[in-house]
N, CA, C and O atoms as CSV, one atom per row, in Angstrom:
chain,resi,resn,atom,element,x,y,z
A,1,UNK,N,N,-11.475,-12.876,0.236
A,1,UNK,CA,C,-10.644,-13.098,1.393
A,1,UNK,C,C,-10.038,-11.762,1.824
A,1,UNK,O,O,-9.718,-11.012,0.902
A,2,UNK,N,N,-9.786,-11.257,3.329
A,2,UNK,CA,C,-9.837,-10.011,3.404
A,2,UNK,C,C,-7.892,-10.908,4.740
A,2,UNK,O,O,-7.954,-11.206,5.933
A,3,UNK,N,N,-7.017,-10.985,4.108
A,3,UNK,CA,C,-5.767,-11.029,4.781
A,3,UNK,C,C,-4.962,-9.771,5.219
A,3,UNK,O,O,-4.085,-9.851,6.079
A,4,UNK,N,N,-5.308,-8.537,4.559
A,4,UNK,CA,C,-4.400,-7.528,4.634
A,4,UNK,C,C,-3.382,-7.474,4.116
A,4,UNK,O,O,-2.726,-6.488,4.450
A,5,UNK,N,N,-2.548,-8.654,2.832
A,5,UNK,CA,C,-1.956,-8.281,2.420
A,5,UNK,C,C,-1.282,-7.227,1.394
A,5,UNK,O,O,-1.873,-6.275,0.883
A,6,UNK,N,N,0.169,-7.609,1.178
A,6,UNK,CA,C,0.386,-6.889,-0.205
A,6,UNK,C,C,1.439,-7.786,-0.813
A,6,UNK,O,O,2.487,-7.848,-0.171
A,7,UNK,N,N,1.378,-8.362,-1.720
A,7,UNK,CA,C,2.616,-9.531,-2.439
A,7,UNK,C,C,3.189,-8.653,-3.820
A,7,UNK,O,O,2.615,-8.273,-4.841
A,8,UNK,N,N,4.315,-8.552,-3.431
A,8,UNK,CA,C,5.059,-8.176,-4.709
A,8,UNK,C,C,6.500,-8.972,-5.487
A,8,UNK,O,O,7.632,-8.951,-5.002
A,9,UNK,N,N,6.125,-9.618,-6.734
A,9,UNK,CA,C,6.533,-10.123,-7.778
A,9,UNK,C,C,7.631,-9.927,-8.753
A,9,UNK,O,O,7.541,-9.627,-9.943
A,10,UNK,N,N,8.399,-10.091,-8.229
A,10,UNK,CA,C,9.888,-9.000,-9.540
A,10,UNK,C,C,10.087,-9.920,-10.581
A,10,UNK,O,O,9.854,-11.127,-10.653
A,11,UNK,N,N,10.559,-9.125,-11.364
A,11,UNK,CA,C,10.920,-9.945,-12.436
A,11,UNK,C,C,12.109,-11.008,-12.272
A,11,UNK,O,O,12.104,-12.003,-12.996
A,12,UNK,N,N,12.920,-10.851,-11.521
A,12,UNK,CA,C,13.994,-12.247,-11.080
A,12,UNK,C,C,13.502,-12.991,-10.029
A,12,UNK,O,O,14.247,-13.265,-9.088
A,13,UNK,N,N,11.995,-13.472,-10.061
A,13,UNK,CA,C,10.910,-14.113,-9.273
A,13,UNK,C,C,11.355,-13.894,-7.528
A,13,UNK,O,O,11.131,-14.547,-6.509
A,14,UNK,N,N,12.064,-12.669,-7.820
A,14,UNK,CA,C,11.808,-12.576,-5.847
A,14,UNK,C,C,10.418,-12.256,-5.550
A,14,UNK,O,O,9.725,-12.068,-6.550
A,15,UNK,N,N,9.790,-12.137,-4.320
A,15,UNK,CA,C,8.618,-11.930,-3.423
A,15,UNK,C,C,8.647,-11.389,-2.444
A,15,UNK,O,O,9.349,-11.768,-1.507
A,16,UNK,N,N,7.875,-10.339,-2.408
A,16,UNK,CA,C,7.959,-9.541,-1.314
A,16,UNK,C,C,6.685,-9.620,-0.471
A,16,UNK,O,O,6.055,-8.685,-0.965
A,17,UNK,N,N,6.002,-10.066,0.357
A,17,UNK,CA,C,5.032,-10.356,1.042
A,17,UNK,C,C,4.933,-9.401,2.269
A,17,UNK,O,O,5.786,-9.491,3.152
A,18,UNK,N,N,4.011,-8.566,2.351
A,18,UNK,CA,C,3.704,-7.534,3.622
A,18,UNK,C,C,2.392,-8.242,4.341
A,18,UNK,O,O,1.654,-8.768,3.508
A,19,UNK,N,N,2.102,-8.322,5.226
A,19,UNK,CA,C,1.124,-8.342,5.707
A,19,UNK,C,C,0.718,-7.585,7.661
A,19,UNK,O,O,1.191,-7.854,8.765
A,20,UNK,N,N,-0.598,-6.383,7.074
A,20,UNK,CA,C,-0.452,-5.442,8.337
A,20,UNK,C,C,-1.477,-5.871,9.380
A,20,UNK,O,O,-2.152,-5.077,10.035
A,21,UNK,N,N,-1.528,-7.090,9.469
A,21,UNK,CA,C,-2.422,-7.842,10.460
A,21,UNK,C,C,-1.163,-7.882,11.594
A,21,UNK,O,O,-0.970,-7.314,12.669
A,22,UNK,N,N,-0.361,-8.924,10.721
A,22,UNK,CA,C,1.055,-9.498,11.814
A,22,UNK,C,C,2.112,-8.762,11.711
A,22,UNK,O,O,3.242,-8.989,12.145
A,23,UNK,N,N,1.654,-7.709,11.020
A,23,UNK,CA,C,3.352,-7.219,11.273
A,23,UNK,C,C,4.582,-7.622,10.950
A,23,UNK,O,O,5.630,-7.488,11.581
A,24,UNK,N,N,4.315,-8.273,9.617
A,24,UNK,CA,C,5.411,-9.086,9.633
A,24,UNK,C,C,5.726,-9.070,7.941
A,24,UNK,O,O,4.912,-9.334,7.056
A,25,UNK,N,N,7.346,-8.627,7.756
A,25,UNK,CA,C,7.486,-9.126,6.094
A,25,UNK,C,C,7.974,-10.113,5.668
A,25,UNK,O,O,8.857,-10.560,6.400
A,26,UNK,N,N,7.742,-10.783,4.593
A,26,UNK,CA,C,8.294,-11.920,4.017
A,26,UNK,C,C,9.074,-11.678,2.620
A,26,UNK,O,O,8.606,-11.018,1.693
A,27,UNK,N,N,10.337,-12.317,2.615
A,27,UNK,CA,C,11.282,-11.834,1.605
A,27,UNK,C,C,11.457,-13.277,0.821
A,27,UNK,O,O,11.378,-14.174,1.661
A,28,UNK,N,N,11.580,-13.584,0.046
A,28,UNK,CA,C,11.844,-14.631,-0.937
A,28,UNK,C,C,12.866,-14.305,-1.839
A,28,UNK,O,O,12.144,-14.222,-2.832
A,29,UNK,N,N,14.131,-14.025,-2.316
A,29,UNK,CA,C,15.041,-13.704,-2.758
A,29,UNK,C,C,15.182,-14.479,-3.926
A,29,UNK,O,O,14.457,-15.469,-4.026
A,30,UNK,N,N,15.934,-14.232,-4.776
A,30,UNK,CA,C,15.809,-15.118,-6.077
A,30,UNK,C,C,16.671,-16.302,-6.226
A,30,UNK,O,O,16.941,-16.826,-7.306
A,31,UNK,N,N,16.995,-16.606,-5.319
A,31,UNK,CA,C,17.538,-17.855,-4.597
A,31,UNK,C,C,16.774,-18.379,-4.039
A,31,UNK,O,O,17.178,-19.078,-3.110
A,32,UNK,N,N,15.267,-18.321,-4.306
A,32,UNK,CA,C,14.072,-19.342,-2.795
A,32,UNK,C,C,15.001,-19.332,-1.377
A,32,UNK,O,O,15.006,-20.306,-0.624
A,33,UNK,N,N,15.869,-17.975,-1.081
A,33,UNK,CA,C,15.769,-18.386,0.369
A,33,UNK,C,C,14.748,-17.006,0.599
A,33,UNK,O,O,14.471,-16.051,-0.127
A,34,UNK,N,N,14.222,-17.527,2.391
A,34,UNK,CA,C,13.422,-16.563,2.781
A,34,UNK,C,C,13.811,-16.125,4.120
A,34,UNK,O,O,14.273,-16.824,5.022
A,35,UNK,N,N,13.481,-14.468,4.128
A,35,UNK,CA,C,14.040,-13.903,4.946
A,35,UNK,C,C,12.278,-13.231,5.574
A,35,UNK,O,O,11.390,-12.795,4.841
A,36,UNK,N,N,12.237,-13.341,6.934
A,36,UNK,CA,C,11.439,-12.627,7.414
A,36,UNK,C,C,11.832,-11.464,9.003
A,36,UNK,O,O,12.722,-11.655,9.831
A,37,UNK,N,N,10.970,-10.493,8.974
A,37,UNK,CA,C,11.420,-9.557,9.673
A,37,UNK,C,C,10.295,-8.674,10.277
A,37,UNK,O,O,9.177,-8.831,9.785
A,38,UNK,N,N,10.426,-7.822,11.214
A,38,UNK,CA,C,8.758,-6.760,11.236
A,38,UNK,C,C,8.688,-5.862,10.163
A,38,UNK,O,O,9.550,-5.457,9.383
A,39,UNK,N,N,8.122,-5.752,10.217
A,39,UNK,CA,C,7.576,-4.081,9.058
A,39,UNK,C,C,8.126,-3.255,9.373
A,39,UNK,O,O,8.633,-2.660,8.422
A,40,UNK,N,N,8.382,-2.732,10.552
A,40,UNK,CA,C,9.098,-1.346,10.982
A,40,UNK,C,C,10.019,-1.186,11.326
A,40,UNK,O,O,10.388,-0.090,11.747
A,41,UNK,N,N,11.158,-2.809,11.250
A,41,UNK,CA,C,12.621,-2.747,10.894
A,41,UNK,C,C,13.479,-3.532,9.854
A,41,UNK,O,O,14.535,-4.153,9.974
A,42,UNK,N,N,12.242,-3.165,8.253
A,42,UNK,CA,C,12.383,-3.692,7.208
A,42,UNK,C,C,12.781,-2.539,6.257
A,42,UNK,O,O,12.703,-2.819,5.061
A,43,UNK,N,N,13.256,-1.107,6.626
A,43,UNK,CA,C,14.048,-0.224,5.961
A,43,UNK,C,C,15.302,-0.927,6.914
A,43,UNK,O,O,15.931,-1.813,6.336
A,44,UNK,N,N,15.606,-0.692,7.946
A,44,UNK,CA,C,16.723,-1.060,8.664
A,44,UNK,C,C,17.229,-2.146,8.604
A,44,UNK,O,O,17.871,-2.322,9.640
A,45,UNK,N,N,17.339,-3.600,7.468
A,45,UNK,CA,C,17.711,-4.696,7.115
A,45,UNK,C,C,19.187,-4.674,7.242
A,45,UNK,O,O,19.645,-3.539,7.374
A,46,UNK,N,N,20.138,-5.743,7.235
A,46,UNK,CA,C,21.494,-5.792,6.878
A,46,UNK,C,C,21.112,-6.180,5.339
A,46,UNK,O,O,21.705,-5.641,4.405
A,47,UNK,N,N,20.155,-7.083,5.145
A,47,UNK,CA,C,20.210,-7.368,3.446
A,47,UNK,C,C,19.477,-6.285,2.361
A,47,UNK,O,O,18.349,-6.036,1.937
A,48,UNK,N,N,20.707,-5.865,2.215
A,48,UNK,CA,C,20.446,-4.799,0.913
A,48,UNK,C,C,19.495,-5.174,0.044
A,48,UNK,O,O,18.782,-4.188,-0.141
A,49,UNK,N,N,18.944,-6.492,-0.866
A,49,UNK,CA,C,18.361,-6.442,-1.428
A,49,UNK,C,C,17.122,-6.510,-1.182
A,49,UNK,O,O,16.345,-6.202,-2.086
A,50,UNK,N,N,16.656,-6.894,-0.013
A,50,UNK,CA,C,15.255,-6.974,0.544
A,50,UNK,C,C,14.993,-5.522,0.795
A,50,UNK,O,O,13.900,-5.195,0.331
A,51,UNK,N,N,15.809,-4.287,1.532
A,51,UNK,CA,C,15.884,-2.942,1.512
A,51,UNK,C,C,15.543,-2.191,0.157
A,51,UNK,O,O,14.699,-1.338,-0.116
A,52,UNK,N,N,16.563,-2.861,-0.616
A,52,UNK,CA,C,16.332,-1.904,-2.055
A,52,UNK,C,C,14.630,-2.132,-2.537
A,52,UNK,O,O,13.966,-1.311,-3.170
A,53,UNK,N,N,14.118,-3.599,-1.996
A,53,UNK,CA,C,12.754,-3.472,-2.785
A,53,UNK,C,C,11.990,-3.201,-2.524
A,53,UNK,O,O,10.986,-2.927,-3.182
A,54,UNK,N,N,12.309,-3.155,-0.682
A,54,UNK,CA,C,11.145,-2.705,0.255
A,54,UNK,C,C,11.134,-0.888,-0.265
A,54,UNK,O,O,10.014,-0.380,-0.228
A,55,UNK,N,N,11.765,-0.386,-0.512
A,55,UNK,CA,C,11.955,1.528,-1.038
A,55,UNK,C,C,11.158,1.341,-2.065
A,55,UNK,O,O,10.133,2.011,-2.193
A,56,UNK,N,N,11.518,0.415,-2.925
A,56,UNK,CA,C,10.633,0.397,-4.498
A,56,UNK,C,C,9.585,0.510,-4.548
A,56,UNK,O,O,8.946,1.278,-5.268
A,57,UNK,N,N,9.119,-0.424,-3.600
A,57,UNK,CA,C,7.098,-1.037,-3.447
A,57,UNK,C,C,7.161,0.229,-2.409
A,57,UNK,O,O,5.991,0.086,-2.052
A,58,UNK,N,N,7.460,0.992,-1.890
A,58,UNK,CA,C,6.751,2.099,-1.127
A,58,UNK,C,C,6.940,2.900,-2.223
A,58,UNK,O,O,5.794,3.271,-2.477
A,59,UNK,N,N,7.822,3.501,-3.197
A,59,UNK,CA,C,7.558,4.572,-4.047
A,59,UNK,C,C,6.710,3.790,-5.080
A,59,UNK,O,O,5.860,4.551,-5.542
A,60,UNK,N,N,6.664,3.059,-5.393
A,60,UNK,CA,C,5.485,2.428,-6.494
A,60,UNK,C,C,3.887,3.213,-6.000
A,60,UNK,O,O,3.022,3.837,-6.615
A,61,UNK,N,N,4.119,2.687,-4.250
A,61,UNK,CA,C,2.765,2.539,-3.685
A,61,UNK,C,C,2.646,4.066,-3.808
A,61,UNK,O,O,1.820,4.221,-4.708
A,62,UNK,N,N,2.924,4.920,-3.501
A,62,UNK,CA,C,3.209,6.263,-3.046
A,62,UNK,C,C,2.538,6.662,-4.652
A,62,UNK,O,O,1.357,7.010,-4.645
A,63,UNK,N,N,3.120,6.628,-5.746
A,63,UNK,CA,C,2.903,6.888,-7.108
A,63,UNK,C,C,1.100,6.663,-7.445
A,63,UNK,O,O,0.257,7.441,-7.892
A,64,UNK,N,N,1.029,5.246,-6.998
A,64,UNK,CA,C,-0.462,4.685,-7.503
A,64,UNK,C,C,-1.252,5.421,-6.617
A,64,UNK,O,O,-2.275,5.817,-7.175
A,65,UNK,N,N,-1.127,5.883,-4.982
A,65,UNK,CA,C,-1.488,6.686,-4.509
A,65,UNK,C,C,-2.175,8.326,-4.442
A,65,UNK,O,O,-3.134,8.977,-4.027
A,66,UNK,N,N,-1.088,8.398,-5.071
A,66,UNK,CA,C,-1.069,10.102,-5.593
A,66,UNK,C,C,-1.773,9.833,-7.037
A,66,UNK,O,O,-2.849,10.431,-7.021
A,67,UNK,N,N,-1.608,9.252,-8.115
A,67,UNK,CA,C,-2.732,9.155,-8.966
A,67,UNK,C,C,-3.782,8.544,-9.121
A,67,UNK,O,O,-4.350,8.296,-10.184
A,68,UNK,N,N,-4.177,8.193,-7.759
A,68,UNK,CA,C,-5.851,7.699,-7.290
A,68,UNK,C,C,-6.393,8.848,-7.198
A,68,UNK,O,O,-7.230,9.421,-7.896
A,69,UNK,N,N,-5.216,9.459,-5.227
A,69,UNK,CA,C,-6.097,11.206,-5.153
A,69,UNK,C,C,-6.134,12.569,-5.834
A,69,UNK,O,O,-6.859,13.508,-5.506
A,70,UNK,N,N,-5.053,12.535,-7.050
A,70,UNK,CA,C,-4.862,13.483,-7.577
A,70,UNK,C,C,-5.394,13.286,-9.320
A,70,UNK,O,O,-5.083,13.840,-10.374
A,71,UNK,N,N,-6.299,12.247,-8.949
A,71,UNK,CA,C,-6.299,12.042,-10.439
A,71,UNK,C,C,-7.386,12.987,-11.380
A,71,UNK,O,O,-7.712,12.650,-12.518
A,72,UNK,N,N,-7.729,13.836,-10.918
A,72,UNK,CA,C,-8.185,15.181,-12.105
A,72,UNK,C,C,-6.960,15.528,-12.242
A,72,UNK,O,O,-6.673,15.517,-13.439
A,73,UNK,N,N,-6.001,15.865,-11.519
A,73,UNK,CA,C,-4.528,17.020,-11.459
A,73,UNK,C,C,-3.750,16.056,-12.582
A,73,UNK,O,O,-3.200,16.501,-13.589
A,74,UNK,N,N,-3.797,15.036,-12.309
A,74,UNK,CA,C,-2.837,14.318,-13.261
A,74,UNK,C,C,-3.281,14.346,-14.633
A,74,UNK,O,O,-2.502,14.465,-15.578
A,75,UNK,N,N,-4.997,14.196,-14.785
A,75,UNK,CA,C,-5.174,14.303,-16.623
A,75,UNK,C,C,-5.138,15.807,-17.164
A,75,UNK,O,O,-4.802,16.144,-18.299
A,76,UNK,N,N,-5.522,16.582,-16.196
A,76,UNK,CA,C,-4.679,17.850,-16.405
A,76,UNK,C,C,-3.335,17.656,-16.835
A,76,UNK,O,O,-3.484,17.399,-18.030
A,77,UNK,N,N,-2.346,17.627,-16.641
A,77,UNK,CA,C,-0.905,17.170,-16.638
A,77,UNK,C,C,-0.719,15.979,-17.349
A,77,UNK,O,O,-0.318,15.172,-16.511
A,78,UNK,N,N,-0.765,15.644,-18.017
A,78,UNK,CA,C,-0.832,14.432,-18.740
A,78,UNK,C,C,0.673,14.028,-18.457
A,78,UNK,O,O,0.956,12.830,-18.491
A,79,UNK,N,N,1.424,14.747,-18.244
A,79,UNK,CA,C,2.889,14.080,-17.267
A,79,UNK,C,C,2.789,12.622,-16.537
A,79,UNK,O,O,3.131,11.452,-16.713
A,80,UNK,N,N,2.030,13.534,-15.509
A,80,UNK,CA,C,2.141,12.145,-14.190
A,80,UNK,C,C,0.876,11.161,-14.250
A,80,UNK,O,O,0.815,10.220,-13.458
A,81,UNK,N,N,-0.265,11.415,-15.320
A,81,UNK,CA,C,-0.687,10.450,-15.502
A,81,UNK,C,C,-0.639,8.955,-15.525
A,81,UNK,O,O,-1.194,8.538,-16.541
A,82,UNK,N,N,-0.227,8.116,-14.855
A,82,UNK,CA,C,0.214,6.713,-15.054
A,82,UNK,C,C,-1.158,5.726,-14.417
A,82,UNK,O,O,-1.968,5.938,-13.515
A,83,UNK,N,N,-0.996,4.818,-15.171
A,83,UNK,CA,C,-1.896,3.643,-14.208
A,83,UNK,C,C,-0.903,2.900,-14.054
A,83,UNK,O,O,0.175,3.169,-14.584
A,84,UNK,N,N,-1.180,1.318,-12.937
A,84,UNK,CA,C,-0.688,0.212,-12.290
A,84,UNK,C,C,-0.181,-0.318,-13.206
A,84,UNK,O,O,0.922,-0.860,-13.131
A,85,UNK,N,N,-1.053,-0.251,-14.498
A,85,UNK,CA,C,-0.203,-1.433,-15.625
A,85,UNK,C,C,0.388,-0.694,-16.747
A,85,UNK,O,O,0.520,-1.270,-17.827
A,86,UNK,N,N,0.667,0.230,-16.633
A,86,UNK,CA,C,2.031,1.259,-17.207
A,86,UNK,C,C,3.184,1.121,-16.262
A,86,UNK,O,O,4.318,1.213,-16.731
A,87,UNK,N,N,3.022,0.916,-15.020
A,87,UNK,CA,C,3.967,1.128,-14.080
A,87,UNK,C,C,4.810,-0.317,-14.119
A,87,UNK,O,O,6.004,-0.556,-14.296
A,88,UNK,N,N,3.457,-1.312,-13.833
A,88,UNK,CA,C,3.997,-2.763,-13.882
A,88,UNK,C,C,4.903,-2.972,-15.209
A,88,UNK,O,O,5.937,-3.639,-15.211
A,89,UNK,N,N,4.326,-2.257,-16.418
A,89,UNK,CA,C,4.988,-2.830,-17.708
A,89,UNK,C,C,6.839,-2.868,-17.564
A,89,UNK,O,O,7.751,-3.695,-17.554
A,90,UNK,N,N,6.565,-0.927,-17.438
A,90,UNK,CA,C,7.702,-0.383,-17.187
A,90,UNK,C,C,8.551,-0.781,-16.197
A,90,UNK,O,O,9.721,-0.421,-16.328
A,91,UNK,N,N,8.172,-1.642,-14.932
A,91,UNK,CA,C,9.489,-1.980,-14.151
A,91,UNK,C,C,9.206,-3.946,-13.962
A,91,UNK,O,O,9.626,-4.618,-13.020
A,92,UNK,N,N,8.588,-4.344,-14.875
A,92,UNK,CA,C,8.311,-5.738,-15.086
A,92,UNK,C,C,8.206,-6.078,-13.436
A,92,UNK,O,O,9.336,-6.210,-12.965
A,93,UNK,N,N,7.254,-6.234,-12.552
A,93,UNK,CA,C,6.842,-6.744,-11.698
A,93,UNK,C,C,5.390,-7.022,-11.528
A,93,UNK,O,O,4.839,-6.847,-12.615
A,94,UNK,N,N,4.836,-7.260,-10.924
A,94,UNK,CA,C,3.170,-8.244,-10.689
A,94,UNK,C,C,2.953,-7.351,-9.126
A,94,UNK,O,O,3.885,-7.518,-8.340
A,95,UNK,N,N,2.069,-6.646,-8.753
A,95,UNK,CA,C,1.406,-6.370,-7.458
A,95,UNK,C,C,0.255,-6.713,-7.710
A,95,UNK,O,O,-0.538,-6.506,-8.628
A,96,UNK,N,N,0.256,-7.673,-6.099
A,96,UNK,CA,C,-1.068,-8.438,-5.641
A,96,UNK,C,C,-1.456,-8.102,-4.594
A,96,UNK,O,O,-0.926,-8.746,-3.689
A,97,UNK,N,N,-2.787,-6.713,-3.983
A,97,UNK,CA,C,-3.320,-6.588,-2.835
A,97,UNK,C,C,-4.036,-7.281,-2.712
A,97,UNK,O,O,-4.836,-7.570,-3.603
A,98,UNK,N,N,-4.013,-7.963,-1.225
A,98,UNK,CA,C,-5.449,-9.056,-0.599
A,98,UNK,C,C,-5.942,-7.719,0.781
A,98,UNK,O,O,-5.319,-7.394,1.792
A,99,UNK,N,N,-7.303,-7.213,0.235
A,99,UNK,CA,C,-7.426,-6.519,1.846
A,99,UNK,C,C,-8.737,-7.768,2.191
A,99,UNK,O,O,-9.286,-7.799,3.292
């Protein structure tokens, strides 16, 4: 199935749902309420916590990113070496891409 999403899973079962077809994010808070909004005024939220996670899943993404294209530089460096499920361990969340 090719949706374009991206679903992200926290450990206090919030959900973060992107999808770049519609333009549109979906917030699930750990209260099952849901908050939806566009993509490109989902840094600019009044709700802080949908903000704080929307920053997270872009530096997550940003991380898995840079050690896709940099990944000779990184086993060089055995520093920034990380995979998805070092990352996931370390901040207990679940990422699910649908392209």
């Amino acid at each position: 199935m090719n949706n374009r999403s991206l679903q992200v899973v926290f450990k206090d079962e919030s959900v973060l749902i992107m999808n770049s077809n519609s333009k549109k994010l979906h917030f699930i808070d750990s209260k099952g309420n849901t908050h939806t909004c566009e993509l490109h005024h989902a840094a600019s939220s009044t709700n802080t916590d949908l903000v704080k996670r929307v920053k997270y899943t872009e530096e997550v993404l940003k991380h898995i990113w840079t050690a896709q294209t940099d990944k000779h530089e990184a086993q060089k460096h055995n520093d920034e070496n990380m995979n998805l499920e070092s990352i996931s361990n370390q901040n207990h969340f679940k990422l699910n891409i649908f392209f």
